[in-house]
Phi, psi and omega in degrees: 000335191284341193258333134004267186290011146278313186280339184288309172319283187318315161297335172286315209276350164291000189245339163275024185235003184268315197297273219296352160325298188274341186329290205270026185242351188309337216255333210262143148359280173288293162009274189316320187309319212241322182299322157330253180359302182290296161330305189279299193296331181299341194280295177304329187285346191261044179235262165016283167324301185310296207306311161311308175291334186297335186287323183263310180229157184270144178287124218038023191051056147259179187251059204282162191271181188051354171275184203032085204270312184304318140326289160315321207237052178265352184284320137335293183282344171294284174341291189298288189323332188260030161243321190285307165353288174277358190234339178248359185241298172280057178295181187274303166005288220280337184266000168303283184328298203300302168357291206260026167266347200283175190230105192264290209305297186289352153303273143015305190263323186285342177276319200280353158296319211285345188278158178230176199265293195316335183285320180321301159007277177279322204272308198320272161357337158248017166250330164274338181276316183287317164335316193279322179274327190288314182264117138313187200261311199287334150298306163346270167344295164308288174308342187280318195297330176255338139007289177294339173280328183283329175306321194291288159339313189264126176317351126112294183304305171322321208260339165232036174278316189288316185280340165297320158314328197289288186296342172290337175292310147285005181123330198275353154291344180263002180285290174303331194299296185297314172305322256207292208292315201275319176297309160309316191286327166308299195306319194249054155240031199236117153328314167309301189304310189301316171299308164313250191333359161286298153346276184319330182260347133307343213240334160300300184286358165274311198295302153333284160305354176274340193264317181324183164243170188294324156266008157285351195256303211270335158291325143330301153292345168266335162288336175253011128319311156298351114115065153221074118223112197262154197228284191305337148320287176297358186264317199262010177304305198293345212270315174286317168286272146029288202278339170302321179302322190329289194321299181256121174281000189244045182279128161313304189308290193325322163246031167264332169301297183306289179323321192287348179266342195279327202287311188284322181305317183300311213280306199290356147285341189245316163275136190268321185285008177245000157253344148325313199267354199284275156307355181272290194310331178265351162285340196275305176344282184286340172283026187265156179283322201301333183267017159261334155301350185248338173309295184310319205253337186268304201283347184272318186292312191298321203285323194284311172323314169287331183290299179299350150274326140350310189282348175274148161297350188244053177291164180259308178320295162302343149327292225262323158298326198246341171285324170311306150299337116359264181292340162321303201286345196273350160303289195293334172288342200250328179258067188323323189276342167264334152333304197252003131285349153307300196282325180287317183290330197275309171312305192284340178293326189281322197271018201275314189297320192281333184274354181259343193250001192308318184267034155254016161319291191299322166302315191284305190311300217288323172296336217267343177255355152295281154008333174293281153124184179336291207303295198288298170304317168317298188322270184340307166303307183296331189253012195233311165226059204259329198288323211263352112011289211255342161277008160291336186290302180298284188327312190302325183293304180339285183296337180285299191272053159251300192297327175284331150322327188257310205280350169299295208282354165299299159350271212289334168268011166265321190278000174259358173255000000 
């Protein structure tokens, strides 16, 4: 803006020196002609001059009225720009319309071609290192804490009858199902273990004849007097039966088990006292101290687990995240109906968004130019439109000494008739 404004100065000041040039030629026709000319532009360019600066400052800090309009009136002017914005430029309409014009999906697909598993990598890898240094442990916390309030708040069964729908619709129970059969079966081939569990199923079969009538208790005590109840029998029965599940997805347990997740996702929509009792277990859960110290004492374990696997070049965390994202993208590239359930899910969400919140637009403008403050809109106005300012300025001269030309050379032609 300063070579602007530089450039403005110089034509007034070419236009006084043009004046004082011709002064002593005044007398003459062309003299008059040109001294006109010079005259009327020195007026419009210091009329200009004023008017501009008037917007901004008071001119030479005198205290002329009406001046600095901007300064005075930003307050104001916050105002109008966030009403004229929201409601005539950014309607809710029009942003609706724009929503449902973009093309999300083939957007979606042309960045997941364009990524690669080193960039997934690196993006991993610097998003958990930051993570592991920056959030403290005492956000972890925080965030668990409104977690716990929104959970408290929020109904529970619905929210995991649907997920439960959810994973069964994909797949993903017979996934956990095969996991959870397989984690066990690894686990009781450990001696320790086989022995807990060996425990237990005495502690069943005592608990069990205490329940009996007298002759289920005596055939019992005589069979396993005959030492036909075998605990290691049965241990390695369960061990064996486990590991069959593991094994065969099309195992009978596996869709009786599924079926048995679909029957509780269906009950907890349907039945109150299992979703009563549903909220009872999650209101006692979060208000114990105890999940809040394992919370607390589990986010502390993580952050360190995490930094020191950071430091390897093979981290598994980043392994284990970017194959997973990986395979996302090699999904969305390949699947145009999941695309365009993104792009459906993603449009209602937004516009879910622009109708509850629109009318905190004209308010976010109106604060972001409270914010500015006096100065700061000045600034802000001056660096966006200072250059097309000062050529107002250029102009005021111009124009000024056109008019006064013409209205010279009118002079001289009423006094030549």
């Amino acid at each position: 803006m300063r070579t602007k404004r530089r450039l403005a100065l110089s034509v007034l000041l070419a236009a006084v020196a043009l004046a004082a040039g011709t002064f002593p030629f005044r007398a003459t026709w062309w003299g008059g002609f040109i001294l006109a000319i010079a005259e009327a532009g020195i007026v419009g360019g210091l009329a200009d001059w004023f008017a501009v600066t008037a917007l901004f400052r008071r001119p030479l800090g005198l205290p002329i009225p009406h001046t600095a309009l901007i300064p005075a009136n930003w307050q104001l002017l916050a105002q109008r720009v966030g009403t004229m914005v929201g409601d005539r430029v950014l309607t809710r309409e029009y942003l609706v319309l724009e929503i449902d014009r973009m093309d999300l999906a083939e957007w979606v697909a042309r960045a997941a071609e364009r990524v690669t598993r080193t960039d997934l990598e690196a993006a991993t890898r610097t998003m958990l290192g930051w993570a592991a240094r920056e959030a403290p442990v005492a956000s972890a916390g925080e965030l668990v804490g409104r977690l716990q309030r929104l959970l408290v708040a929020q109904p529970v069964a619905p929210t995991l009858a649907t997920a439960l729908e959810l994973g069964r619709q994909h797949g993903w129970d017979q996934r956990v199902i095969g996991g959870l059969a397989r984690a066990l079966a690894d686990a009781l081939e450990r001696p320790e273990l086989r022995r807990t569990v060996g425990e237990l199923v005495d502690e069943v079969l005592l608990r069990y004849r205490e329940r009996v009538g007298f002759y289920p208790r005596l055939a019992l005590g005589l069979a396993d007097l005959l030492g036909l109840i075998d605990r290691e029998r049965i241990v390695a029965s369960l061990h064996a039966g486990l590991t069959e599940v593991a094994n065969d997805p099309a195992h009978p347990l596996r869709g009786r088990l599924s079926d048995a997740v679909a029957d509780f996702a269906g009950r907890l929509r349907r039945d109150a006292v299992l979703a009563g009792r549903v909220e009872a277990v999650k209101e006692e859960l979060l208000g114990s101290p105890v999940v809040a110290r394992l919370v607390d004492d589990g986010a502390r374990a993580l952050r360190r687990t995490l930094l020191v696997d950071l430091q390897r070049p093979a981290s598994e965390a980043v392994a284990w995240v970017a194959e997973r994202l990986e395979r996302w993208r090699r999904v969305v590239v390949a699947d145009a109906a999941l695309r365009g359930q993104v792009e459906r899910w993603i449009k209602t969400r937004a516009t879910e968004l622009v109708e509850r919140h629109h009318g905190r637009i004209a308010a976010f403008i109106e604060k972001g130019v409270h914010a500015l403050g006096p100065e700061g809109a000045v600034r802000l106005i001056e660096e966006h439109a200072g250059d097309d300012l000062q050529y107002i300025r250029v102009n005021g001269t111009v124009v000024g000494g056109l008019a006064g030309g013409l209205l010279y050379a009118i002079h001289l032609l009423v006094r030549l008739l």
